[in-house]
N, C-alpha and C positions, 0 to 999 in steps of 0.2 A: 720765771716771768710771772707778775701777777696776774689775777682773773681778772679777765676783762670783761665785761656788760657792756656789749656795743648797740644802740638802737636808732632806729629809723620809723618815723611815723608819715605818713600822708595824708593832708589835712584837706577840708574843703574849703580853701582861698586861707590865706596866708595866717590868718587866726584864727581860723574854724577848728571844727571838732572834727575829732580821726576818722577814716573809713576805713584805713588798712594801716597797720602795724607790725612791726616785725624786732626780732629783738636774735643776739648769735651772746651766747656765755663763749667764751673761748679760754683756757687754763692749758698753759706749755703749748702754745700754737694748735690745740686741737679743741673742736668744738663740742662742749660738755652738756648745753642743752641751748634750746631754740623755742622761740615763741611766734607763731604767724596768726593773724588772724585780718580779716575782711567783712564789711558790712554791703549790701546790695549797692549796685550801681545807682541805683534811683534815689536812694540818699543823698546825693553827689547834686548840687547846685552852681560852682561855680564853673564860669564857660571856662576859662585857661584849664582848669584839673581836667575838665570830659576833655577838653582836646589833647592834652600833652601825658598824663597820668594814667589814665584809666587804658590809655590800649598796652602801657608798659605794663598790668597787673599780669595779663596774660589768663594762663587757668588757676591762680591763686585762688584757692576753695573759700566760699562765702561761709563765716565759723559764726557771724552772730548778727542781729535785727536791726540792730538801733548801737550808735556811736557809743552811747555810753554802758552797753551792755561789752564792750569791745575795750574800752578802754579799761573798764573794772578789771577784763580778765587780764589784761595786762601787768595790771598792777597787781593781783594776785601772783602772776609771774613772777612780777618785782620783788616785792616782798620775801619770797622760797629764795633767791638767787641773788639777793641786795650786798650780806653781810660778806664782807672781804671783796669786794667788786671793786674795777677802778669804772667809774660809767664816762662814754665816749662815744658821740656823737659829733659827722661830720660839720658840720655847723648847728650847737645845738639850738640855737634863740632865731626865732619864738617858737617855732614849730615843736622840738623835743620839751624845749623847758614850758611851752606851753601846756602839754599836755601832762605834765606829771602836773601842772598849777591846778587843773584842771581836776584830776584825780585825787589830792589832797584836799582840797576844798568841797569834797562831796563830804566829808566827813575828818572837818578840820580839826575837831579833839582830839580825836585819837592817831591820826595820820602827820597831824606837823613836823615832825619831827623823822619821820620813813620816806622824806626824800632823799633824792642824792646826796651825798657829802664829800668832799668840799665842793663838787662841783660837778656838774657835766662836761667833761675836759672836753674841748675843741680838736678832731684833727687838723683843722684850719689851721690852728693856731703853730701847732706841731708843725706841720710845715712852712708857715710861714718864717718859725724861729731857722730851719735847717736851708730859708731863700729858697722854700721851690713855691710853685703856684701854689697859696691855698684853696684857691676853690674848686679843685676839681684832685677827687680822689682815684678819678678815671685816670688821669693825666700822669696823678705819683705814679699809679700800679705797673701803667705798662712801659714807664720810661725808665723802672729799676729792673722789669722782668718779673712783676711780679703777679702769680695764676690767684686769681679768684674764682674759693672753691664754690661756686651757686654761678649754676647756671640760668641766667635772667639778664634785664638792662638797670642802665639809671631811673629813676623814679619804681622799679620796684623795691616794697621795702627789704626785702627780707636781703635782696644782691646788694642795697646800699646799707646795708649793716653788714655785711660779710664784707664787703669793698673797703669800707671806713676802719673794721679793726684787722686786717691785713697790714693795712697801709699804717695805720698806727704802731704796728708791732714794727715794721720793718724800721719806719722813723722814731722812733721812740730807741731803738738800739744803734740808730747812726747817732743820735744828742747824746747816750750814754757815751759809744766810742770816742768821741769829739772830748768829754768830760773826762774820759779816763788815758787816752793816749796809748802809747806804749803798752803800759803796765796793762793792757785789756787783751792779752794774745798770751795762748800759749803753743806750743809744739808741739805738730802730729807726729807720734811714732812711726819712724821708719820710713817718711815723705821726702826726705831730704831738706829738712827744714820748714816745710811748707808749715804755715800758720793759723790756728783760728783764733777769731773776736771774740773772746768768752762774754762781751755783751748783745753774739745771735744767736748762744743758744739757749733752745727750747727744753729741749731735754736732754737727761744724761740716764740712758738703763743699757741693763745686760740683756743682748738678747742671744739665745739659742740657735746654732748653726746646725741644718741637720746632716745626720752618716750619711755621707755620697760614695758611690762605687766607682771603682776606675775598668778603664778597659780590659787590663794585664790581671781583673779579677779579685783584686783587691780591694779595699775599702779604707776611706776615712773616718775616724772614728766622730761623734759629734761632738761640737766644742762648745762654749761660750765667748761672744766678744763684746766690747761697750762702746755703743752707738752714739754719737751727739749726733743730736737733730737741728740744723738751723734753722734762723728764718728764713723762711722761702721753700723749704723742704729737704734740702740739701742733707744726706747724712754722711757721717766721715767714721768709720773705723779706730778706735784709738788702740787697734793690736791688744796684747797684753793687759794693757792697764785695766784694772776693776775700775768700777764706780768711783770707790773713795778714793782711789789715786789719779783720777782727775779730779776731783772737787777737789784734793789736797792744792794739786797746782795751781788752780783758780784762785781757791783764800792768802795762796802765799803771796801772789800779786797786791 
């Protein structure tokens, strides 16, 4: 699965400038770096944000002064973590795509061209193609079972960027399945058949079993076995088989 740059900003009234931004890198369903940052309450002028926003911050650590000292570092962020990104944002416009307009335009020469590419993909839209609700990535999560790892609510950023590429990962390989049919499953060793979607998984490694002792005094010795990870967490045992001989069964599909 490719790396995902998923991001969430919170703005002051629907086209203001940031006070809190959050950003989750995720690569084979695990999260490879994370950006949060927050500017003072007092910053914050519109009524709806201090009523509905700011009590979901919680103790989200104040990292910078002024909005645009906040959003720079963001986009320092952006920049280190850009190249090979897919970027995805719950409904990006105007709030997300505001704020990169925002960021590029401090320093249009040299920055036009270090926005997103091709786009800010929509999980909205993601869902709306698979007929479930778009606008609420609360609603996908827990009507598929699916744990969001950040502990927080909606309007914090950092849980609506962890919320939004969860939920993108898991619909993003229901539209592949849909695309590929059949030919997307192969056979777990030794299940009796039982099947997986080679479009949910995250990873494929060998991991280490370690020498366990038996009661009769005995020992097993330690082995190796290769692990797919799905999405959602799920790991499955493929026995035997190395690495390559499940990727082999994948490309023969």
């Amino acid at each position: 699965m490719s790396k995902i740059f998923s991001l969430d900003a919170e703005v002051d009234g629907l086209y203001g400038p940031s006070f809190a931004i959050a950003a989750t890198v995720r690569e084979n369903g695990a999260e490879i770096a994370k950006f949060e940052g927050r500017v003072p309450d007092s910053v914050v002028t519109d009524g709806w944000v201090k009523e509905n926003v700011l009590p979901a911050l919680g103790d989200m650590e104040v990292t910078h002064q002024s909005s645009k000292e906040l959003e720079e570092a963001f986009w320092a962020f952006w920049k280190e973590h850009k190249d090979g990104s897919i970027v995805i944002a719950h409904c990006g416009s105007p709030v997300e795509s505001g704020l990169f307009r925002r960021c590029v335009e401090r320093d249009l020469e040299s920055r036009q061209w270090d926005g997103p590419f091709p786009a800010i993909h929509d999980v909205a839209t993601l869902l709306l193609a698979l007929g479930e609700k778009p606008d609420s990535v609360d609603s996908y999560n827990e009507s598929h079972g699916i744990v969001v790892p950040f502990n927080g609510v909606s309007h914090h950023p950092m849980y609506d960027s962890v919320a939004a590429a969860v939920a993108w990962e898991h619909a993003f390989a229901r539209l592949q399945d849909l695309k590929g049919g059949e030919n997307m499953f192969i056979t777990i060793p030794g299940s009796g058949g039982e099947k997986i979607n080679t479009s949910q998984i995250l990873s494929i490694k060998e991991e280490r079993i370690s020498a366990s002792s038996h009661r009769d005094g005995g020992s097993r010795e330690a082995s190796t076995s290769t692990i797919v990870t799905l999405v959602g967490g799920k790991r499955v045992s493929m026995g035997s088989l190395s690495v390559d001989e499940v990727l082999d069964q994948i490309h023969k599909k």
